[in-house]
Backbone bond lengths (Angstrom), bond angles and torsions (degrees), N, CA, C in turn:
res aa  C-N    CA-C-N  psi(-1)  N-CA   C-N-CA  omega(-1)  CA-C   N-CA-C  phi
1 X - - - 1.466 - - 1.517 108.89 -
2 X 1.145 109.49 165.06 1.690 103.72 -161.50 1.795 101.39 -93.00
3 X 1.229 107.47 169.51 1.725 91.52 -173.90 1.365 107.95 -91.90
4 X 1.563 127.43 168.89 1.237 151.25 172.81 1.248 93.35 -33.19
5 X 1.199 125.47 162.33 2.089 157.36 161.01 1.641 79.44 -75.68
6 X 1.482 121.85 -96.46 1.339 132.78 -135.06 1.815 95.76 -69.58
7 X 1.032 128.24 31.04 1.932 133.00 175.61 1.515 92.44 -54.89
8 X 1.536 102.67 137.30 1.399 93.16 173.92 1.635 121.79 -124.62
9 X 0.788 139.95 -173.28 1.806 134.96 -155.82 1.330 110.87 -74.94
10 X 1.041 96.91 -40.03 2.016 113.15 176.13 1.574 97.60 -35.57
11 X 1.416 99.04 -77.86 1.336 105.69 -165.28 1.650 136.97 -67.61
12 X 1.247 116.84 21.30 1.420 151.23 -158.40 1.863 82.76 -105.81
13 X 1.271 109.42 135.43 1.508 127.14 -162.82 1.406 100.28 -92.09
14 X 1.809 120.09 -49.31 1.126 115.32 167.80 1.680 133.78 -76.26
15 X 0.939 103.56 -29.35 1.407 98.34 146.38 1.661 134.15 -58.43
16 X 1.170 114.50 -47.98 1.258 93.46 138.89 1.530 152.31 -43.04
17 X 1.453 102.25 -79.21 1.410 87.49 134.40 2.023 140.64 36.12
18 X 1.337 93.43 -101.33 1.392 127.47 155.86 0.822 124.50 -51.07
19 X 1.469 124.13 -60.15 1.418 114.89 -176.78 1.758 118.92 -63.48
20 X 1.704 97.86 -34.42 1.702 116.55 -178.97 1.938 94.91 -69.93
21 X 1.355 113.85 -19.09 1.780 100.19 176.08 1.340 101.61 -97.17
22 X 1.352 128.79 -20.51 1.011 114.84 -179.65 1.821 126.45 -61.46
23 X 1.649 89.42 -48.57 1.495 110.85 -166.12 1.692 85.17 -67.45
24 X 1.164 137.41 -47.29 1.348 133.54 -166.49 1.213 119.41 -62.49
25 X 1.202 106.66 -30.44 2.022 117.00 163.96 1.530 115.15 -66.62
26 X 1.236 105.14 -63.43 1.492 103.60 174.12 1.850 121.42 -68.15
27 X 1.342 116.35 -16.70 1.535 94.16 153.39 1.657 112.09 -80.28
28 X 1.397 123.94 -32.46 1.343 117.18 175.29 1.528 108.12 -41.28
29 X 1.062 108.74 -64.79 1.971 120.72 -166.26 1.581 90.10 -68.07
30 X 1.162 147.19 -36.72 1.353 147.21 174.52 1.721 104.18 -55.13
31 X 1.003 97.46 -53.01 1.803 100.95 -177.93 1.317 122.18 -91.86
32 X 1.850 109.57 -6.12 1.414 105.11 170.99 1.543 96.11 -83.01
33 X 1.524 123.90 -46.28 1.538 117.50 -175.72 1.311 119.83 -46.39
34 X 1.876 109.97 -51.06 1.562 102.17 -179.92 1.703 106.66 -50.32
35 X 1.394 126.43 -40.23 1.442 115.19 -155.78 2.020 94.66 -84.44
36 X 0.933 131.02 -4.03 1.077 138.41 179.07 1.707 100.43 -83.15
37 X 1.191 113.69 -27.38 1.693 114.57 -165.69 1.524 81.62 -86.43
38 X 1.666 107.00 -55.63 1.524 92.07 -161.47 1.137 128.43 -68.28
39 X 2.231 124.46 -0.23 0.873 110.85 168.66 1.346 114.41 -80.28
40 X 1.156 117.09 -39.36 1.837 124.83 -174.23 1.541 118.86 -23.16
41 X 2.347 84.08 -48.47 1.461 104.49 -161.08 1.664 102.62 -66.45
42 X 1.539 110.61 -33.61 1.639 110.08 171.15 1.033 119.11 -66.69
43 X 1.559 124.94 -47.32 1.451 132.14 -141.88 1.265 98.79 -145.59
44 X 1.843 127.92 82.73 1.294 123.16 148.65 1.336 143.10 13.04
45 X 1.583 92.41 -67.77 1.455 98.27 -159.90 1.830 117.60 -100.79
46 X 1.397 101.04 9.41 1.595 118.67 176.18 1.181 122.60 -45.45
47 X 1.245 122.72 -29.35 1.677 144.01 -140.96 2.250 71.50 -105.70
48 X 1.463 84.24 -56.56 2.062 72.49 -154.10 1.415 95.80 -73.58
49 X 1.167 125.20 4.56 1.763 109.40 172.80 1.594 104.51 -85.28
50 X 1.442 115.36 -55.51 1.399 113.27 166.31 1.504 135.13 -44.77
51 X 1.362 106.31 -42.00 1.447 100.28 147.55 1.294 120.10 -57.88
52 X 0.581 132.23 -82.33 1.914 135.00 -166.93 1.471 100.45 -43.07
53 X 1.393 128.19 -21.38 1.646 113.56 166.60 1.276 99.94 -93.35
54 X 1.394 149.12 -20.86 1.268 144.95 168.12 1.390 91.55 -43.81
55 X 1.534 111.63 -79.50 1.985 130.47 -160.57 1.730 71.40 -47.32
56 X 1.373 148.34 -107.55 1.303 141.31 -90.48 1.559 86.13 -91.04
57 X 1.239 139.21 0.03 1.648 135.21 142.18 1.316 125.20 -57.48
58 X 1.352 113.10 -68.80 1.411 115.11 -175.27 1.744 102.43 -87.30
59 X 1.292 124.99 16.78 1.785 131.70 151.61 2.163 103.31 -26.51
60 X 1.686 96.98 -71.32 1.840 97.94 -158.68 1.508 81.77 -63.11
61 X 1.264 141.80 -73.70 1.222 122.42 -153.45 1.438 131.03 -31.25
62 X 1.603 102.45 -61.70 1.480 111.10 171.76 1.520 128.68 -54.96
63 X 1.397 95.44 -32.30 1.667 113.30 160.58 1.537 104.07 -46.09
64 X 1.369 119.07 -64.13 1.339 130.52 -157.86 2.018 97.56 -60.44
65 X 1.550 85.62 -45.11 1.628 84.52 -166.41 1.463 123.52 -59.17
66 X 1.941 100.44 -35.45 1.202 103.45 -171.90 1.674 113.03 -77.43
67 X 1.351 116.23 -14.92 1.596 123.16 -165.82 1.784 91.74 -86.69
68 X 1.702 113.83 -32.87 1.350 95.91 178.91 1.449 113.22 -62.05
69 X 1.321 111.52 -47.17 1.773 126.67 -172.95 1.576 109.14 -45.39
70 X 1.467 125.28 -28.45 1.293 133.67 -173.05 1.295 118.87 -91.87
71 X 1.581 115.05 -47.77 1.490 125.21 143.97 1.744 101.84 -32.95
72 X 1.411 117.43 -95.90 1.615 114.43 -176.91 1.281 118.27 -13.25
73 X 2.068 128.90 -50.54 1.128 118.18 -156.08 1.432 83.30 -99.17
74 X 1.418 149.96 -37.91 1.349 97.51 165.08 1.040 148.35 -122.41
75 X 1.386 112.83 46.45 1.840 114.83 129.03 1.354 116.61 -67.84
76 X 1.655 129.85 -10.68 1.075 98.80 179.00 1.852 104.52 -80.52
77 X 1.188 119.30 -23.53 1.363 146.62 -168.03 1.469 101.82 -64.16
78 X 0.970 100.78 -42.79 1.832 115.55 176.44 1.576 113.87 -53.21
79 X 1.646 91.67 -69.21 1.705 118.98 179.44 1.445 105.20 -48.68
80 X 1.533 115.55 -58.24 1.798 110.25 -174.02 1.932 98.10 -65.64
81 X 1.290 136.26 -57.91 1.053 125.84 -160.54 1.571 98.15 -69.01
82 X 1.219 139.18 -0.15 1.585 122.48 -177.74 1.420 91.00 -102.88
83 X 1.222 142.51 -8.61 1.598 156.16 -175.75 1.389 103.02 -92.50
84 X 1.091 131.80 -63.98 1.409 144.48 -159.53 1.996 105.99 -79.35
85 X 1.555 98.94 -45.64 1.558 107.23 -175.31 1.749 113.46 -31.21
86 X 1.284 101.59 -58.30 1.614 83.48 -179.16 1.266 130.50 -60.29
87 X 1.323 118.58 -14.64 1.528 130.41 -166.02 1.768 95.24 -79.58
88 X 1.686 109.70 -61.36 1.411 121.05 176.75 1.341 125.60 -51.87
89 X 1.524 120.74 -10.28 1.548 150.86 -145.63 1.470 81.07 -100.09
90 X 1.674 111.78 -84.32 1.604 122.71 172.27 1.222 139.36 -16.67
91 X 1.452 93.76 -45.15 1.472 118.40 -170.78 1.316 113.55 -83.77
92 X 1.490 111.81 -32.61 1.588 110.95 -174.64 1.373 105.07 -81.05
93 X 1.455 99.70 -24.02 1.944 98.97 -171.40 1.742 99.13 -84.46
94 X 1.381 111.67 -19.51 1.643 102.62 173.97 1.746 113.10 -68.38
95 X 1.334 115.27 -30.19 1.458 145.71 166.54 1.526 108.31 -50.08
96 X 0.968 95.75 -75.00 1.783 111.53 176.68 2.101 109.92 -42.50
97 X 1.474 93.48 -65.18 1.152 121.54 -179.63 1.739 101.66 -42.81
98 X 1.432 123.27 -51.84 1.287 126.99 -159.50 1.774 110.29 -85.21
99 X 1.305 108.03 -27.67 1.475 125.40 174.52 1.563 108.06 -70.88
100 X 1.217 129.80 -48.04 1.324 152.72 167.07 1.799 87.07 -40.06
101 X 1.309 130.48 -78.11 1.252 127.64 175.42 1.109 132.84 -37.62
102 X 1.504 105.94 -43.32 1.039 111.75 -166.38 1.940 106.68 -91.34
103 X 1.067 123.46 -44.98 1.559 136.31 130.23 2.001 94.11 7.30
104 X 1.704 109.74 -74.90 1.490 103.50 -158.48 1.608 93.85 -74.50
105 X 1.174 121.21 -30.94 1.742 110.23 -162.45 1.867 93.86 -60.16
106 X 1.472 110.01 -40.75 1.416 104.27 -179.34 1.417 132.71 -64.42
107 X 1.174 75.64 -28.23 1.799 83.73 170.14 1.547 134.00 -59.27
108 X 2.044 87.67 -45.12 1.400 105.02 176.58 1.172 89.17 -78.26
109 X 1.290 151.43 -115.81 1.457 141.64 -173.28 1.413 123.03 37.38
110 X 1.394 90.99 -67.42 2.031 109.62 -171.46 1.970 97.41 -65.27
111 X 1.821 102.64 -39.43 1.813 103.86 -174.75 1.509 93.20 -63.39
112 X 1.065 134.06 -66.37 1.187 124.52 -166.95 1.441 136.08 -49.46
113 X 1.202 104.95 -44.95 1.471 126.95 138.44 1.262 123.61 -13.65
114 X 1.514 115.69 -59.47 1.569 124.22 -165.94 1.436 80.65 -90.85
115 X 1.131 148.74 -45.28 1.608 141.04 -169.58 1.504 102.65 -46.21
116 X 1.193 105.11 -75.43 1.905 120.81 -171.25 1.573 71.65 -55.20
117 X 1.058 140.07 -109.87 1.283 114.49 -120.28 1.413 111.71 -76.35
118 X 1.065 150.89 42.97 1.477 165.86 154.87 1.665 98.03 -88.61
119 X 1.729 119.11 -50.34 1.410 138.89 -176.16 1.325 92.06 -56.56
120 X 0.997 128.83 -73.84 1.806 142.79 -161.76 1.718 89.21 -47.41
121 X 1.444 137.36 -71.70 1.210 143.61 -151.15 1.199 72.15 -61.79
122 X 1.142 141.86 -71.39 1.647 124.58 -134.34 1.543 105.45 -74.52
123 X 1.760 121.50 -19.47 1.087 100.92 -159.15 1.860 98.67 -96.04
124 X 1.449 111.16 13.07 1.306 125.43 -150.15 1.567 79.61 -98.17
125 X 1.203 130.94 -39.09 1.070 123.03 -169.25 1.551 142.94 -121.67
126 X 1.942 79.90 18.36 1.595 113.27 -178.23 1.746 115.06 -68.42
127 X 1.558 112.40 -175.94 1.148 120.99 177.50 1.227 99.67 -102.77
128 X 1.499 125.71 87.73 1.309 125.81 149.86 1.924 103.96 66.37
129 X 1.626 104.22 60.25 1.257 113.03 166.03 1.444 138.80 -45.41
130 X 1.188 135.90 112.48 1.321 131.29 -152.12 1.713 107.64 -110.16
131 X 1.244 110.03 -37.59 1.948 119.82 155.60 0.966 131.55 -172.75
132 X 1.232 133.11 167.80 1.415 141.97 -161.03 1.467 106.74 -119.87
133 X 1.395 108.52 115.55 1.718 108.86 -171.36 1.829 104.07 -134.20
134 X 1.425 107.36 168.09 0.994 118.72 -177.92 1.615 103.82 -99.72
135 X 1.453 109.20 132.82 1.470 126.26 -174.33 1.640 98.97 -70.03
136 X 1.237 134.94 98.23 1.872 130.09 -167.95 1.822 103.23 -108.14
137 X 0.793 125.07 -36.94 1.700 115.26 168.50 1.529 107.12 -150.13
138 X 1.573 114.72 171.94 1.570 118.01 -158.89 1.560 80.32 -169.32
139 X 1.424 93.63 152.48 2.151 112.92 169.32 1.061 86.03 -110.99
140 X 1.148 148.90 68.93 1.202 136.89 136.10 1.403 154.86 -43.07
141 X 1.600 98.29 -14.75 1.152 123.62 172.76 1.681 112.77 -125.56
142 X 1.582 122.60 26.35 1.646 139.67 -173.61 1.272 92.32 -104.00
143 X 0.949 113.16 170.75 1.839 141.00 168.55 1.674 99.48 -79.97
144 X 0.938 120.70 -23.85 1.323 123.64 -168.66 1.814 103.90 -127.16
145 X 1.024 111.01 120.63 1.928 115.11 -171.00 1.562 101.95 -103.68
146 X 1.414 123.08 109.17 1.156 142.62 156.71 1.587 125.20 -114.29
147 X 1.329 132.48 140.62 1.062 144.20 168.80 1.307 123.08 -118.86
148 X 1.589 107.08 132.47 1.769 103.36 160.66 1.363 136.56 -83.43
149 X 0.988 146.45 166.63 2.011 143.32 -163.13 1.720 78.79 -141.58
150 X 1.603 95.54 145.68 1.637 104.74 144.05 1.476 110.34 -89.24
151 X 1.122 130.72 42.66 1.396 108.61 163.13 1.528 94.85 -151.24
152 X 1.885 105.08 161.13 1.237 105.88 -152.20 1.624 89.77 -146.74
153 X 1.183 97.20 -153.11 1.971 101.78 -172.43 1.588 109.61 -93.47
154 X 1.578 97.19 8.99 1.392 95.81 154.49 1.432 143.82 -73.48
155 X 1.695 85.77 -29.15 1.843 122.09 170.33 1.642 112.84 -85.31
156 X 1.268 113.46 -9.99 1.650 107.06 177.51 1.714 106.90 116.24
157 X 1.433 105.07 0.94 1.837 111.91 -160.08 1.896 93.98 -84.76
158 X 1.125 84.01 126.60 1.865 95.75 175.06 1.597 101.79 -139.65
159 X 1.574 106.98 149.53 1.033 135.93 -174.06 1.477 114.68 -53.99
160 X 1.765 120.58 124.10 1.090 116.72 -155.38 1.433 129.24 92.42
161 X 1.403 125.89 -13.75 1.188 118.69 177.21 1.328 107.37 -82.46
162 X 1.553 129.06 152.21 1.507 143.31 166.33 1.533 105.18 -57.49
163 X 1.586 100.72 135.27 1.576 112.27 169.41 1.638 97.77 -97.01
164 X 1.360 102.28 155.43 1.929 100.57 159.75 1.666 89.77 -156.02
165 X 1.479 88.01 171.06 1.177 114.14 178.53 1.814 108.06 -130.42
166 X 1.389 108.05 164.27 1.237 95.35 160.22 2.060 142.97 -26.24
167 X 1.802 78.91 -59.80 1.630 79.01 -168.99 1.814 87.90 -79.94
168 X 0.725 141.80 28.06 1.423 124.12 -159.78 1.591 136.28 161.14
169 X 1.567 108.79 -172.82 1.953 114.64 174.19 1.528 82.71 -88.01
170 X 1.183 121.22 151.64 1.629 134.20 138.70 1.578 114.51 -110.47
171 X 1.367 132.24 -13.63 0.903 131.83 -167.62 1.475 135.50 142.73
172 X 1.259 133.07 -164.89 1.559 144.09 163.89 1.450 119.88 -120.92
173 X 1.199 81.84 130.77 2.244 90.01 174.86 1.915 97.64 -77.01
174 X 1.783 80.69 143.10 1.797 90.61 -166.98 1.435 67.45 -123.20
175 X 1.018 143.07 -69.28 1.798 125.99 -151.45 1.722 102.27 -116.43
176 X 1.347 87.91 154.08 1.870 100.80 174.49 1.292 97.52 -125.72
177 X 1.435 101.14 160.08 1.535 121.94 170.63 1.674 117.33 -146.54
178 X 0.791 97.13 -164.00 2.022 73.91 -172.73 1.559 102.19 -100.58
179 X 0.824 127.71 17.80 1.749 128.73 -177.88 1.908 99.17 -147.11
180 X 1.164 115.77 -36.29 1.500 100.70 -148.80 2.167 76.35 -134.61
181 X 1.629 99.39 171.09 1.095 104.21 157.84 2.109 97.22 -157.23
182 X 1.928 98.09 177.31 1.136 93.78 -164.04 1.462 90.22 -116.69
183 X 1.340 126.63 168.13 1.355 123.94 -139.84 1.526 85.86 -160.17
184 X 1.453 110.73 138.00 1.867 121.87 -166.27 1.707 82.91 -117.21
185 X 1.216 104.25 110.06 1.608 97.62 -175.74 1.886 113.66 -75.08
186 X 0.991 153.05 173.40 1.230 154.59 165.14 1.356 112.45 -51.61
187 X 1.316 137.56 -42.45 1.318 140.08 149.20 1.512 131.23 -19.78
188 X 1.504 75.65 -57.56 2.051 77.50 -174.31 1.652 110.47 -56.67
189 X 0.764 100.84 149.56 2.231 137.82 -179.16 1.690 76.46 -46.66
190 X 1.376 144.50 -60.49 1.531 135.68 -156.14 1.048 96.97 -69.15
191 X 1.270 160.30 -55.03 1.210 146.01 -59.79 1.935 99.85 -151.70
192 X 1.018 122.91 100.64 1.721 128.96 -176.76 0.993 112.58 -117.14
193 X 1.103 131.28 125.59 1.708 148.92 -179.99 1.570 103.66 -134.99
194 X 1.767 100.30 121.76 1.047 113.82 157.89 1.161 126.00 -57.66
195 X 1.733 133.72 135.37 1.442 128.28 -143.53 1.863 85.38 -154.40
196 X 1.943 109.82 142.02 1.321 97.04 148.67 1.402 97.08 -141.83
197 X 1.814 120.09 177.35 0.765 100.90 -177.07 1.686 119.95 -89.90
198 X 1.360 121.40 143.34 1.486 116.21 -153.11 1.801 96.11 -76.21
199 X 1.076 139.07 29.36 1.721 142.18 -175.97 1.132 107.31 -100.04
200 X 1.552 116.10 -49.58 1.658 138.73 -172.19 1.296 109.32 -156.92
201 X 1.535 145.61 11.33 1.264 134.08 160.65 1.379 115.44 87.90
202 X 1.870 119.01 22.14 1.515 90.72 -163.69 1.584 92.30 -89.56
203 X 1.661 119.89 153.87 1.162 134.37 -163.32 1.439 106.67 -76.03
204 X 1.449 111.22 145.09 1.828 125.11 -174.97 1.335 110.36 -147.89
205 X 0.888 123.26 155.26 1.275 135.36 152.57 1.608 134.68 -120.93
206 X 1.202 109.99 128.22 1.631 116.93 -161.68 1.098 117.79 -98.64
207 X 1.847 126.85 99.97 0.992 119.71 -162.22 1.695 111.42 -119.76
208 X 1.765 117.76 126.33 1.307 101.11 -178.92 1.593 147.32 -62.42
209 X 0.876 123.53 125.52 1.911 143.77 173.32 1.483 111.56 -70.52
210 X 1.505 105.73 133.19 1.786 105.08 -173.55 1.409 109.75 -86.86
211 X 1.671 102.49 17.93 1.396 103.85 173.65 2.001 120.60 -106.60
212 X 1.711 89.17 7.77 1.533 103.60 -167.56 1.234 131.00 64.09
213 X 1.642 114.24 59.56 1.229 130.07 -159.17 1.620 78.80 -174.14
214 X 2.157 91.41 173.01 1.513 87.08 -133.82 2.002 74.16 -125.32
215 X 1.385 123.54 151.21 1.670 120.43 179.79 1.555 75.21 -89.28
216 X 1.311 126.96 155.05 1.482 135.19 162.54 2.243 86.66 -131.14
217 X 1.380 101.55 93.31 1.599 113.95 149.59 1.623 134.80 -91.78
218 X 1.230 106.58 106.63 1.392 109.23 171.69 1.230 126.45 -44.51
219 X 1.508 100.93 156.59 1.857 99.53 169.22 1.084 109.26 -104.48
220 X 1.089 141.17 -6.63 1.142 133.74 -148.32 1.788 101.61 -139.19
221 X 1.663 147.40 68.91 1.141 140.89 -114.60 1.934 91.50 -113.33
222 X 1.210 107.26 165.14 1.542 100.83 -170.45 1.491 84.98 158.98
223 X 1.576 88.62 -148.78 1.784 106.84 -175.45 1.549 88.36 -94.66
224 X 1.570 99.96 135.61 1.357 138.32 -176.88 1.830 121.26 -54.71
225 X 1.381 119.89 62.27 1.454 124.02 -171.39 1.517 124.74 -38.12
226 X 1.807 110.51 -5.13 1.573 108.85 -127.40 1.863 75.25 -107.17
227 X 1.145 116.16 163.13 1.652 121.04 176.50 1.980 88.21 -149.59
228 X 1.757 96.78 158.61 1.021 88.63 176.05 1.474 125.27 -77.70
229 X 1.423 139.12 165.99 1.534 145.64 163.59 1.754 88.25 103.30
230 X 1.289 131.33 23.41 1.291 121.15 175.43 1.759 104.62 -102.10
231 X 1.474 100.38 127.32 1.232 131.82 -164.58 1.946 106.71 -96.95
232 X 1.386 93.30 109.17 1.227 114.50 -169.48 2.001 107.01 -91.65
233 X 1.580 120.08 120.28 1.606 120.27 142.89 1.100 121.71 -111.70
234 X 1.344 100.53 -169.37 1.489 109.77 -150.71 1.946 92.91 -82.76
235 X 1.329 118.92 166.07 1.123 112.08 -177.78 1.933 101.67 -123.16
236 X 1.101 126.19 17.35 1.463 118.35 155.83 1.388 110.76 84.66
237 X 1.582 118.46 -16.43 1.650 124.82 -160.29 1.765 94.13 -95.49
238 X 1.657 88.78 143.44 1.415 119.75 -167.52 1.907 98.70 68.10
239 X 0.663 132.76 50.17 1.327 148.38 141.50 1.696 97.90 44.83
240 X 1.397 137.29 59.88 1.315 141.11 -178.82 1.434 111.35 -107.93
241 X 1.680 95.25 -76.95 1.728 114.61 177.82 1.516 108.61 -82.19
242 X 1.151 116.78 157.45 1.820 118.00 174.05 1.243 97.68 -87.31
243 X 1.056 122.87 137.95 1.771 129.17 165.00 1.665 134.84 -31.04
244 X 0.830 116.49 109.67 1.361 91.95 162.71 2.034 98.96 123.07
245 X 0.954 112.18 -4.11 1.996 131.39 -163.81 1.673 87.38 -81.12
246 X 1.712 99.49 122.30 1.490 92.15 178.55 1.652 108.16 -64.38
247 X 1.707 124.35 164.85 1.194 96.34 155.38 1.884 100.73 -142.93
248 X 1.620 120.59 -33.28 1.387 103.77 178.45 1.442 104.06 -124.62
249 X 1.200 122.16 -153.20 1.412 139.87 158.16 1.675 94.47 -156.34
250 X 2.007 86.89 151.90 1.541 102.82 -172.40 1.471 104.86 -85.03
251 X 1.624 91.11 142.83 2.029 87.80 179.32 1.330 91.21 -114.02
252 X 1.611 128.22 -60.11 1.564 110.79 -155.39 1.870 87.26 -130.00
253 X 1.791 112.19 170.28 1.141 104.38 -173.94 1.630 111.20 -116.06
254 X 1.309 134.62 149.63 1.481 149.92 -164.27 1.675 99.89 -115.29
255 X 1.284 112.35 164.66 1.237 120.89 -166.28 1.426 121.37 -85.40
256 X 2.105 94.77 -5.39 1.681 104.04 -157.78 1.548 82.50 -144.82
257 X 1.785 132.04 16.76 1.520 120.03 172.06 1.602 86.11 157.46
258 X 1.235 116.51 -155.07 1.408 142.21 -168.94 1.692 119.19 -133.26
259 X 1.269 110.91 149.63 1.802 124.67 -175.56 1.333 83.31 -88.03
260 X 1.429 130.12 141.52 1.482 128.13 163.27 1.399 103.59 -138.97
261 X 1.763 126.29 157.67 0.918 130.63 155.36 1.270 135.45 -86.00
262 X 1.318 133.00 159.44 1.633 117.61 -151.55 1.770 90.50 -109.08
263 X 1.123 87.46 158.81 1.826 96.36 -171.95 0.812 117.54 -60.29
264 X 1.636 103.92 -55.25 1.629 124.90 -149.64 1.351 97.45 -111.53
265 X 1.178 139.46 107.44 1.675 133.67 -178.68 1.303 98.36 -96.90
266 X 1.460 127.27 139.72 1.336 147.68 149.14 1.947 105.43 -30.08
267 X 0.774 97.79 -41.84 1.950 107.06 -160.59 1.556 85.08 -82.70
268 X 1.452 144.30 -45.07 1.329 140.95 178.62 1.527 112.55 -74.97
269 X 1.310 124.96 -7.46 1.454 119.16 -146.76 1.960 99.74 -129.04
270 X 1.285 100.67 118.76 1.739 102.42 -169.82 1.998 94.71 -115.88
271 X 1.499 123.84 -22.51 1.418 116.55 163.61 1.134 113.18 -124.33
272 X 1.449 119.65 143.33 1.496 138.33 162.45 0.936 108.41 -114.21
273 X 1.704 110.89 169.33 1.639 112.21 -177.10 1.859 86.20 -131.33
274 X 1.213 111.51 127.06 1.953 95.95 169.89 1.910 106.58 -99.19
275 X 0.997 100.60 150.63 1.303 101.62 -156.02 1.819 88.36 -124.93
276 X 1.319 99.68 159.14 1.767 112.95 -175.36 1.653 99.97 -79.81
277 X 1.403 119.36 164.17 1.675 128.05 -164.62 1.329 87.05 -82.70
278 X 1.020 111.93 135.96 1.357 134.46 148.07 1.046 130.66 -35.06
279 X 1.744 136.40 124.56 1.245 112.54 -156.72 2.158 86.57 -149.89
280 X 1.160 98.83 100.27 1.848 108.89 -171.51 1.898 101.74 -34.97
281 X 1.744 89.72 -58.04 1.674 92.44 -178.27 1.086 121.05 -46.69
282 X 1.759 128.00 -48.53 1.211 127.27 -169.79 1.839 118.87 -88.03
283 X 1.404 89.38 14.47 1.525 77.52 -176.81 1.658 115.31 -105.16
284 X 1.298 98.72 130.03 1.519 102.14 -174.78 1.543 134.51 -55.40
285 X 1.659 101.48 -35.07 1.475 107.18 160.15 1.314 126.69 -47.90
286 X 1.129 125.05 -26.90 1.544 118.75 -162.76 1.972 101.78 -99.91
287 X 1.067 134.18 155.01 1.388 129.22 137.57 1.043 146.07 25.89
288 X 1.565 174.98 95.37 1.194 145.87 165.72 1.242 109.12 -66.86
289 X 1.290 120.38 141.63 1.884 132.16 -179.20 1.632 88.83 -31.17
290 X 1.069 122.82 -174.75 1.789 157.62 132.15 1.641 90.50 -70.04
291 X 1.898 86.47 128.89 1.368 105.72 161.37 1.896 114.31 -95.55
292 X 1.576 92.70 136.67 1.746 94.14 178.65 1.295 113.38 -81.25
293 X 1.551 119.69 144.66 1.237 140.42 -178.87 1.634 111.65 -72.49
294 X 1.602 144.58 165.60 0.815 111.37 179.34 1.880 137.77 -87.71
295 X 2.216 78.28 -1.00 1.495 87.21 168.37 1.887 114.53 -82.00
296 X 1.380 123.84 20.12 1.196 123.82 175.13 1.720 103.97 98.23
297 X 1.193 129.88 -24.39 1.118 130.64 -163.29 1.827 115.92 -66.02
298 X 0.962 161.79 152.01 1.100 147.93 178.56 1.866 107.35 -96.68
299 X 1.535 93.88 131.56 1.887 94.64 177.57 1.374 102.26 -88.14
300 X 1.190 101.20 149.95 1.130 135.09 177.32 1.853 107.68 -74.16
């Protein structure tokens, strides 16, 4: 016959059951704890042995867990840097790219550098320096060799004074203006500078070629002293240039002097210093004349 509507929970087998496994667990765990107290209370160190076989149980797991967790971070490490790479790609080459620049500004920097101070030595040991200008245009490639100066007769520059440069003579200012002046370089066909050779002094004169190269004619004509790699200055006579200003070296030899190249080229040269004319009497390096006696004789 089928059972009652109003059956009530009690009498349900599995519920019973349950309740008889239940109560049987919790006196188990009730009587494993008391015997757990009472080992402690004997034996200290029970608690940390059971742990440490707990840990050396769940050891592979955590192993497992932590090797997955490391795998995870890097693929995730993978995924963002294969995402991100082109962006970081850009950036280093904008990096690269800007150092590269900055690389040439230093470079030029450091050239310029050695210029001015090459300028400074020379003007340290010039004849009475009058200014320091920037070399701004040159014919260097005309039949006729002219140069411009930024400085003019505003700076003290008058017509006739010697230009130089570091390596060298470049020439004489022929015109002033109040900012700029124009400059007859050593080259040009006009243009003669007393020259000796700086080894032993034998006397030359340096006359310009429309090929930008320098005639070096002797004064003194005979058999030909001059060989090439001989390094020509200025020799001080007629009182223009100060003595001693490099200006060529000998390349090939002529029947009456040598073809030489000029030191200091306009096309290499971005500062000059123009310096005041040379004047033998007033210069302190050299001598004072012999004074005359009043029978005419010169003292010693």
């Amino acid at each position: 016959m089928p059972p009652p509507a109003n059956r009530r929970t009690g009498s349900s087998r599995r519920a019973q059951y349950n309740a008889f496994i239940g109560y049987v667990v919790g006196t188990i765990g009730a009587l494993v704890g008391v015997g757990l107290l009472a080992l402690h209370a004997g034996n200290t160190t029970i608690l940390s042995k059971l742990r440490g076989v707990t840990a050396d149980a769940t050891a592979p797991a955590a192993k497992v867990t932590a090797t997955s967790r490391a795998a995870g971070t890097s693929l995730y490490d993978t995924l963002t840097g294969y995402f991100v790479a082109g962006a970081q790609n850009a950036r280093l080459q904008r990096e690269v790219a800007l150092a590269r620049v900055r690389l040439v500004q230093a470079a030029a920097i450091e050239d310029e550098n050695r210029r001015l101070k090459a300028q400074l030595h020379l003007t340290a040991g010039a004849w009475q320096p009058v200014a320091n200008a920037w070399l701004i245009a040159s014919t260097d490639s005309s039949t006729r060799r002219y140069a411009i100066i930024s400085a003019g007769s505003a700076a003290g520059v008058r017509s006739g004074m010697p230009v130089v440069a570091p390596l060298g003579l470049i020439g004489r200012v022929l015109e002033t203006g109040q900012k700029t002046a124009r400059v007859l370089l050593i080259t040009d066909g006009e243009s003669v500078v007393p020259v000796r050779r700086a080894s032993d002094g034998i006397p030359a004169f340096a006359i310009g070629r429309p090929d930008g190269s320098l005639q070096l004619r002797l004064i003194s004509l005979g058999i030909n002293p001059l060989k090439p790699g001989d390094a020509f200055v200025t020799s001080g006579s007629g009182g223009l240039y100060s003595p001693g200003t490099p200006i060529a070296v000998v390349m090939s030899l002529t029947h009456d002097g040598a073809i030489a190249r000029v030191l200091a080229s306009p096309a290499s040269s971005e500062f000059v210093t123009v310096q005041s004319i040379w004047n033998p009497v007033a210069d302190p390096t050299l001598p004072p004349p012999a004074e005359a006696d009043p029978r005419g004789k010169p003292r010693k």
